[in-house]
Backbone as a printed PyTorch tensor [residue, N CA C, xyz], in Angstrom:
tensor([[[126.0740, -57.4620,   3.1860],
         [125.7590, -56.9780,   4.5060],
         [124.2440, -56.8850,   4.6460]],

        [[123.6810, -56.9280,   5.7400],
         [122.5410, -57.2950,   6.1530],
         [122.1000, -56.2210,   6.6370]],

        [[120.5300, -55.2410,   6.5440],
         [119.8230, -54.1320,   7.3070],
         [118.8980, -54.7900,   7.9230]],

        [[118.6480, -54.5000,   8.8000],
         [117.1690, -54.8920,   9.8240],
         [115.6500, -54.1440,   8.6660]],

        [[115.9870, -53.2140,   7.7350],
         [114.9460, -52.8380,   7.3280],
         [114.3460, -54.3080,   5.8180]],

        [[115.5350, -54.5300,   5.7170],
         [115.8810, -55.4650,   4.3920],
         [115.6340, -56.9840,   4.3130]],

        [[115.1720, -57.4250,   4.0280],
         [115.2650, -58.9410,   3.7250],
         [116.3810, -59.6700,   2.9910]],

        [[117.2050, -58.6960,   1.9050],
         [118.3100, -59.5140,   1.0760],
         [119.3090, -59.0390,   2.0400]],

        [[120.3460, -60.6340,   2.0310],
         [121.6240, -60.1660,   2.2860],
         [122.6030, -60.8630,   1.3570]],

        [[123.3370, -59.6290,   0.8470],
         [123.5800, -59.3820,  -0.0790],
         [125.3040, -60.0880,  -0.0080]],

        [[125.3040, -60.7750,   1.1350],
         [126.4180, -61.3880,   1.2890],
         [126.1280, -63.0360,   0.9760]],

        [[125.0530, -63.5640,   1.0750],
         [124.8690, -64.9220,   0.6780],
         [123.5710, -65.0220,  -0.6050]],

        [[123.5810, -63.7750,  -0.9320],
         [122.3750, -63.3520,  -2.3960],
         [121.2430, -64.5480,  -2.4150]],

        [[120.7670, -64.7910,  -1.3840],
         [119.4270, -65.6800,  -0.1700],
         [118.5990, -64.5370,  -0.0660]],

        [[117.5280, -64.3530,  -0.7620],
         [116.2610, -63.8490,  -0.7250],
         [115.2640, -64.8680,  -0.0690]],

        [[114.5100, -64.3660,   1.5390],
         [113.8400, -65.0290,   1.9950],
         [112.4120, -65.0490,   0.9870]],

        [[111.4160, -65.8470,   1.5540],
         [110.1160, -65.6520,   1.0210],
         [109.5860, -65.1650,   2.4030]],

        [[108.9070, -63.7630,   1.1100],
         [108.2470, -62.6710,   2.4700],
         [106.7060, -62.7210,   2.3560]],

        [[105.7170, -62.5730,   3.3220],
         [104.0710, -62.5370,   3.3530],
         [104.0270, -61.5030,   3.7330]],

        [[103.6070, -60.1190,   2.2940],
         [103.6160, -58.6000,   3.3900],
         [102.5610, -58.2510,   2.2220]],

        [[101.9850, -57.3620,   2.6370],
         [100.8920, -56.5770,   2.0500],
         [101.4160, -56.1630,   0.9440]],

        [[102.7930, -55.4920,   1.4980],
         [103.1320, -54.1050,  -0.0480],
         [105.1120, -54.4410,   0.1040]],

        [[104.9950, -54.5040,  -1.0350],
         [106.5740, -54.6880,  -1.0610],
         [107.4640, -53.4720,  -2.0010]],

        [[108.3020, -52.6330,  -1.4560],
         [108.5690, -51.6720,  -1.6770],
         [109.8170, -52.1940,  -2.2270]],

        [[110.2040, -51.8710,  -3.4570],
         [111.7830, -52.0050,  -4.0640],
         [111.9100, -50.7930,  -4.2310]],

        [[113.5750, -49.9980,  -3.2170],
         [114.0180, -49.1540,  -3.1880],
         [114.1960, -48.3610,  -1.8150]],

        [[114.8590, -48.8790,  -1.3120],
         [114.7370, -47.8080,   0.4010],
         [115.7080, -46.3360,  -0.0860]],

        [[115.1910, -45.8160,  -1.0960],
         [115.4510, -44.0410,  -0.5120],
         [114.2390, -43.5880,  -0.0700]],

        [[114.4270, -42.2120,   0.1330],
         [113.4220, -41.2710,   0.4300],
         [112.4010, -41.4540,  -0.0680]],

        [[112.4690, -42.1580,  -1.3630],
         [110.5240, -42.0490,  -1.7640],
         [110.5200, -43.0640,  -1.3710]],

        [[111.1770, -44.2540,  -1.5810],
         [110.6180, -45.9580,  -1.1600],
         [110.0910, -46.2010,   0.5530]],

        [[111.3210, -45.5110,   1.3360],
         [110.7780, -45.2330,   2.6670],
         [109.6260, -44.5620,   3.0610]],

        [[109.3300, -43.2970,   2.0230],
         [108.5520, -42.4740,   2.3550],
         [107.3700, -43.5490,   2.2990]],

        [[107.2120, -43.8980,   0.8080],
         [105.8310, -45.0410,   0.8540],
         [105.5660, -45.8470,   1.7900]],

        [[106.6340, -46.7130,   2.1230],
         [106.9290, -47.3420,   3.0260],
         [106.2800, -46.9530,   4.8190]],

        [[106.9000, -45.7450,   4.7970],
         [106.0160, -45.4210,   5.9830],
         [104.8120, -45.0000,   5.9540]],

        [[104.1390, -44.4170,   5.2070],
         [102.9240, -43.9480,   4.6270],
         [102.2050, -45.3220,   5.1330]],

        [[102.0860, -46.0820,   3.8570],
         [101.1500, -47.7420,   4.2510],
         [101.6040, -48.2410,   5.2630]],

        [[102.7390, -47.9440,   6.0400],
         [102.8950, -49.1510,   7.0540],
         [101.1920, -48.1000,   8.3610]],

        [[101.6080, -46.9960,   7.7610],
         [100.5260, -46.0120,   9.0080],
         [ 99.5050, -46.0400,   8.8050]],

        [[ 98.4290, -46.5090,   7.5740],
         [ 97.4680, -47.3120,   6.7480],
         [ 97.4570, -48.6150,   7.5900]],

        [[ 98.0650, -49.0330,   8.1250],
         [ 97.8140, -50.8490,   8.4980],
         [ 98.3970, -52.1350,   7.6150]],

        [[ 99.1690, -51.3730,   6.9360],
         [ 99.8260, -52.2240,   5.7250],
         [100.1870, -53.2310,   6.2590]],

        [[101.0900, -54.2960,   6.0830],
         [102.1990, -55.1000,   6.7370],
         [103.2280, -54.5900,   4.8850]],

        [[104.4870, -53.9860,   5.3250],
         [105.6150, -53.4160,   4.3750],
         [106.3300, -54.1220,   4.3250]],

        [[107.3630, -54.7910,   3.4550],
         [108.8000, -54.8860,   3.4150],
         [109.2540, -54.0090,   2.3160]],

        [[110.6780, -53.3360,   2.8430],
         [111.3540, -52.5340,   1.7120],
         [112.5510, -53.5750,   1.3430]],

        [[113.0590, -53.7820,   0.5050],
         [114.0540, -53.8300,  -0.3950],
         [114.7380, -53.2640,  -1.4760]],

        [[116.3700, -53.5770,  -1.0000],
         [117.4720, -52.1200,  -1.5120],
         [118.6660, -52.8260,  -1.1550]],

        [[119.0720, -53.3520,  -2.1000],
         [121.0190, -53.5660,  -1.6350],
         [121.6590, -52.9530,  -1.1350]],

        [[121.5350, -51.2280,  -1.2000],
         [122.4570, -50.3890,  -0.4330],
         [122.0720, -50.2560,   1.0340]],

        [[123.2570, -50.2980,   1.9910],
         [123.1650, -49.9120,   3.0390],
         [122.5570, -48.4510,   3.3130]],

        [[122.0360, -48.1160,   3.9830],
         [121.7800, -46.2770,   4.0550],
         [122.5230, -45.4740,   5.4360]],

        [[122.5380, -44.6690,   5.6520],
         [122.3680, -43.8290,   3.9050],
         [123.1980, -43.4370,   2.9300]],

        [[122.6900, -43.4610,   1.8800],
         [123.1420, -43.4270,   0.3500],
         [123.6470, -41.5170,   0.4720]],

        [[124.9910, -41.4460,   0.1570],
         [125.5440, -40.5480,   0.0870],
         [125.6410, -40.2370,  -1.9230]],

        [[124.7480, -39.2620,  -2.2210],
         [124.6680, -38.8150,  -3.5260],
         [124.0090, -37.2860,  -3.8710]],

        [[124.5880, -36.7970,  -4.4210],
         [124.1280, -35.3170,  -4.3850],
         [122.5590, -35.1410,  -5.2560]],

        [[121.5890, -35.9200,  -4.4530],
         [120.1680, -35.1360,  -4.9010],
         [119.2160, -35.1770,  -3.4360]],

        [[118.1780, -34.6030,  -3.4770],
         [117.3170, -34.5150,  -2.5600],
         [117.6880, -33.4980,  -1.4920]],

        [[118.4000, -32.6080,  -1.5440],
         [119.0910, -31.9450,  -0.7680],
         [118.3630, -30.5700,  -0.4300]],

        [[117.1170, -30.2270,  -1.2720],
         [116.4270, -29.3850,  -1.3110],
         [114.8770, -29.3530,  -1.1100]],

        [[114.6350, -29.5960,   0.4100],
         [113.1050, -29.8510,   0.4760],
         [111.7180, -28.6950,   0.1840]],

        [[110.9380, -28.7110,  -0.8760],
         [110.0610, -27.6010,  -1.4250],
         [109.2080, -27.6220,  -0.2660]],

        [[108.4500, -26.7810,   0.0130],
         [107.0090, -26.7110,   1.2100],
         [106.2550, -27.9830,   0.7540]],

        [[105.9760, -28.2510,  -0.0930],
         [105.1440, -29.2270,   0.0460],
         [105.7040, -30.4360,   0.4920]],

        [[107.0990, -30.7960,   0.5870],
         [107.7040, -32.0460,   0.9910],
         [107.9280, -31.7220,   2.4640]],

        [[108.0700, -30.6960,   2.8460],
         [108.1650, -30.8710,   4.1260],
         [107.3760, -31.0210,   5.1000]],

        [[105.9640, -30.6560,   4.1700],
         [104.0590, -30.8830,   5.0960],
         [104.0360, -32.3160,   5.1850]],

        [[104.6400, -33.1990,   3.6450],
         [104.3360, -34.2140,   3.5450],
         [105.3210, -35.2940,   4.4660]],

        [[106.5260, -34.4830,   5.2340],
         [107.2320, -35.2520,   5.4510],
         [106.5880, -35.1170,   7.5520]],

        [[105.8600, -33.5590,   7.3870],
         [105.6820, -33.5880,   8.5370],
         [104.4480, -34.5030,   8.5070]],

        [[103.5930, -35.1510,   7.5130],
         [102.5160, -35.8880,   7.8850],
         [103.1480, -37.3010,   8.3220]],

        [[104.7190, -38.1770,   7.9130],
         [104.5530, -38.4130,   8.2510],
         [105.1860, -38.4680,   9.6140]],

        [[104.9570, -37.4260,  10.4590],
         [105.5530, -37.8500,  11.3410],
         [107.0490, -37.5070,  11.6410]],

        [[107.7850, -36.6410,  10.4980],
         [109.5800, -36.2020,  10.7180],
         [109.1770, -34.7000,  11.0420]],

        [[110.1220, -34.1900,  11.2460],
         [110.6480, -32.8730,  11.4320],
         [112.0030, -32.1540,  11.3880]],

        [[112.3400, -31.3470,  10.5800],
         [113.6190, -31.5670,  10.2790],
         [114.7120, -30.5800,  11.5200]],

        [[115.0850, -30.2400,  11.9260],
         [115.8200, -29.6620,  13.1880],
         [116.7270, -28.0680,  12.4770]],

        [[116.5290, -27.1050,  13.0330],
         [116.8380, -25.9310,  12.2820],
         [118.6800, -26.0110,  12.2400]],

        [[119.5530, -26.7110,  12.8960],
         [120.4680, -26.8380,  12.5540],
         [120.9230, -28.2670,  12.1700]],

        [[119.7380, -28.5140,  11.3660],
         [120.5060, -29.4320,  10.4370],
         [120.1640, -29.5090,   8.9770]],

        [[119.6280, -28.1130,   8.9290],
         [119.4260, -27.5850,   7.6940],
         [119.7860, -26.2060,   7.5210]],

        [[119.1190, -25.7630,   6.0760],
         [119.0770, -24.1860,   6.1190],
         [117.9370, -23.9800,   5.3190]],

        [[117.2950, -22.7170,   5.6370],
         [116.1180, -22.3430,   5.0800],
         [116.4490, -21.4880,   3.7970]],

        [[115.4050, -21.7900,   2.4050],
         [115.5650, -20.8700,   1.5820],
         [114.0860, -20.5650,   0.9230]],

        [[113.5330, -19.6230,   0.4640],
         [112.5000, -18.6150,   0.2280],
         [112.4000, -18.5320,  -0.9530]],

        [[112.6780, -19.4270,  -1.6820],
         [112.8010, -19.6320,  -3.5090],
         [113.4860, -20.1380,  -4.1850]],

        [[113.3760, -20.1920,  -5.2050],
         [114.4510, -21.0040,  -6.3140],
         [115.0280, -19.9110,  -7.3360]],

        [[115.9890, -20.4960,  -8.2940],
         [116.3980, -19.3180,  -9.0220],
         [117.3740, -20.3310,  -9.8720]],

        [[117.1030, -19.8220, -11.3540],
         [117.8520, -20.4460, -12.3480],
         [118.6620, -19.6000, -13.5180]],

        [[119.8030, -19.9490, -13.4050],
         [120.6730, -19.4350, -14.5600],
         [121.0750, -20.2690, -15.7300]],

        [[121.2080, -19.4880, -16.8960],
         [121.7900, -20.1790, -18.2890],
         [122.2100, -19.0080, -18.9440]],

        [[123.9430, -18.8860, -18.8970],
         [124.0940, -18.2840, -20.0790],
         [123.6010, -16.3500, -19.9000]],

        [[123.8910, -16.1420, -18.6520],
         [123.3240, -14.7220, -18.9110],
         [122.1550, -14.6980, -17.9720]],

        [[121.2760, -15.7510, -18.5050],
         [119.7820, -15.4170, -18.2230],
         [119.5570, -16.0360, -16.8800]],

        [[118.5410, -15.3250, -16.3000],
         [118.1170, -15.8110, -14.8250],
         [116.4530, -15.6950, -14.8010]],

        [[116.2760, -16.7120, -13.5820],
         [114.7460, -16.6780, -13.8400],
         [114.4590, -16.8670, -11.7020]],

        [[113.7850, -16.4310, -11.0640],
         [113.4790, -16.8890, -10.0590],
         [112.4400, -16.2810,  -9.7330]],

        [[111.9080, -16.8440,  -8.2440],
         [110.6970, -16.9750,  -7.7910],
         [110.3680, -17.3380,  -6.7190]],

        [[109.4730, -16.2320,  -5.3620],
         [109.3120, -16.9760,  -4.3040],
         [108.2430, -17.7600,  -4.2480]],

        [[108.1330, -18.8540,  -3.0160],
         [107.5440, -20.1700,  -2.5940],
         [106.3050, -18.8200,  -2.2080]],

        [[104.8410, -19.3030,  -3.0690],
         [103.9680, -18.5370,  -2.5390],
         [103.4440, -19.0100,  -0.9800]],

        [[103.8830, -20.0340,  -0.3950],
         [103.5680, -20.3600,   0.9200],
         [105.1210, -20.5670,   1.4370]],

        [[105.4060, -20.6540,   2.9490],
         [106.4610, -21.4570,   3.2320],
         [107.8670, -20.9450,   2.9750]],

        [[108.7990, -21.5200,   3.3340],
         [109.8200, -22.2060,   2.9560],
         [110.5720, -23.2780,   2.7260]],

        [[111.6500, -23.3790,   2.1290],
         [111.8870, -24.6400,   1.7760],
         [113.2520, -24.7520,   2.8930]],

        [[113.8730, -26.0690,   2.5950],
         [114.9100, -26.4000,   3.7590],
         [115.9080, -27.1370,   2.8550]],

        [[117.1440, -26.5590,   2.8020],
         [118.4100, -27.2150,   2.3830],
         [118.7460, -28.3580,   3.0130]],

        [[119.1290, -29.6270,   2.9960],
         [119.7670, -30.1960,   3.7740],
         [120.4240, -31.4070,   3.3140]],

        [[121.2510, -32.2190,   3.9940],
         [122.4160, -33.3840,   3.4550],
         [121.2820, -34.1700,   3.5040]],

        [[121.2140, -34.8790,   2.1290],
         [120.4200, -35.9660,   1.5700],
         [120.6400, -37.3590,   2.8300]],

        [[121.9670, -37.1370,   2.9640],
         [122.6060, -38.5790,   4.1230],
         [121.5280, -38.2570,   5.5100]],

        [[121.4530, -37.0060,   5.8240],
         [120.6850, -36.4250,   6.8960],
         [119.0670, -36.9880,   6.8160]],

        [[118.4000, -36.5780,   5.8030],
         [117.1870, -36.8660,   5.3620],
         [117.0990, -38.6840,   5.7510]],

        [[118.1040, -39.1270,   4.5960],
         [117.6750, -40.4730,   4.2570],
         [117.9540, -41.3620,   5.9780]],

        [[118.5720, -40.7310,   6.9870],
         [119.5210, -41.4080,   8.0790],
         [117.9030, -41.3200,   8.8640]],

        [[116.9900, -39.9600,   9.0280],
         [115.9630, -39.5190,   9.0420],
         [114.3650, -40.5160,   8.8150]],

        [[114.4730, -40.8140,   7.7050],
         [113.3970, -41.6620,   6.9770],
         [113.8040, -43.1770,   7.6170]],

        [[114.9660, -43.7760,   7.4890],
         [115.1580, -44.9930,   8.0140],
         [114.7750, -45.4870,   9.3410]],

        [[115.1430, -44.2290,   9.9460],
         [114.8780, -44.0030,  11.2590],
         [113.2360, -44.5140,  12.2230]],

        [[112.5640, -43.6440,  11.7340],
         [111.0640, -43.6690,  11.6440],
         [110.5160, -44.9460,  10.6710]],

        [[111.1080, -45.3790,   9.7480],
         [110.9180, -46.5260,   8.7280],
         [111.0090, -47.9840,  10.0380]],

        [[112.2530, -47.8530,  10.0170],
         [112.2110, -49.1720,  11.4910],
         [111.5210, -48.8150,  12.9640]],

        [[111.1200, -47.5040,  13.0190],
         [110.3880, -47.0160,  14.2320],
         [108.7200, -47.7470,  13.5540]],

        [[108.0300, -47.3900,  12.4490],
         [106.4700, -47.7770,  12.5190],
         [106.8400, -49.5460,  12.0490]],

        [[108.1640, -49.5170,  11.2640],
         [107.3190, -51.2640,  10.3460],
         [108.3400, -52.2860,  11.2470]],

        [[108.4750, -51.5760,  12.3880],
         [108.5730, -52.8260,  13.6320],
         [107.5360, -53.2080,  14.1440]],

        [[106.5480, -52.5880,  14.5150],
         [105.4730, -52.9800,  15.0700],
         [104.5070, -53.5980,  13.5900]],

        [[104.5190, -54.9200,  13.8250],
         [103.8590, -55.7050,  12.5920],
         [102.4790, -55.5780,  13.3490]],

        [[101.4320, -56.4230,  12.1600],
         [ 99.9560, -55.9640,  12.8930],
         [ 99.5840, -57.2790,  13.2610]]])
């Protein structure tokens, strides 16, 4: 199956030949993230990723303050009901616990599918406009 963000299709395994500045292998959250980053630099991007998105897998589900400055640089914002806010972390083993609040901020719970549906979004919103 074929993405508009993607060059492989993965139904006739035909890799075009691409002329792009920066070639990103991996459209999750960080590959997109880069991805949009340089395309807002003046890059010319292609991402490549066999999976369709979004990738339904239990990580990324927990955005720290600093991912969410970085996600507001570029340009996302995450919507208060489509997350939940939390004010620290906290770890157990065995008895023992350890936690700690975010000395700035908060952080934001949310469905990784949400995020990544998010990033794609804005991903084909800047690296449509080629330069």
């Amino acid at each position: 199956m074929h993405h508009p963000l993607l060059p492989y299709d993965c139904r006739t395994d035909l890799v075009p030949m691409v002329n792009t500045d920066i070639f990103v292998v991996g459209g999750g959250p960080a590959g997109l993230a880069t991805a949009i980053a340089a395309r807002r630099k003046g890059f010319s991007v292609t991402v490549a990723d066999p999976i369709i998105p979004p990738a339904d897998k239990a990580c990324g589900e927990g955005l720290m303050p600093d991912a969410l400055a970085a996600l507001s640089n570029l340009g996302l914002s995450i919507s208060a009901a489509a997350s939940f806010p939390f004010r620290g972390i906290r770890f157990l083993d065995r008895g023992t616990a350890v936690d700690a609040k975010f000395p700035v901020g908060c952080a934001l719970g949310l469905r990784r599918t949400t995020l990544h549906r998010m990033l794609v979004n804005q991903a084909e919103a800047v690296l449509s406009h080629a330069r």
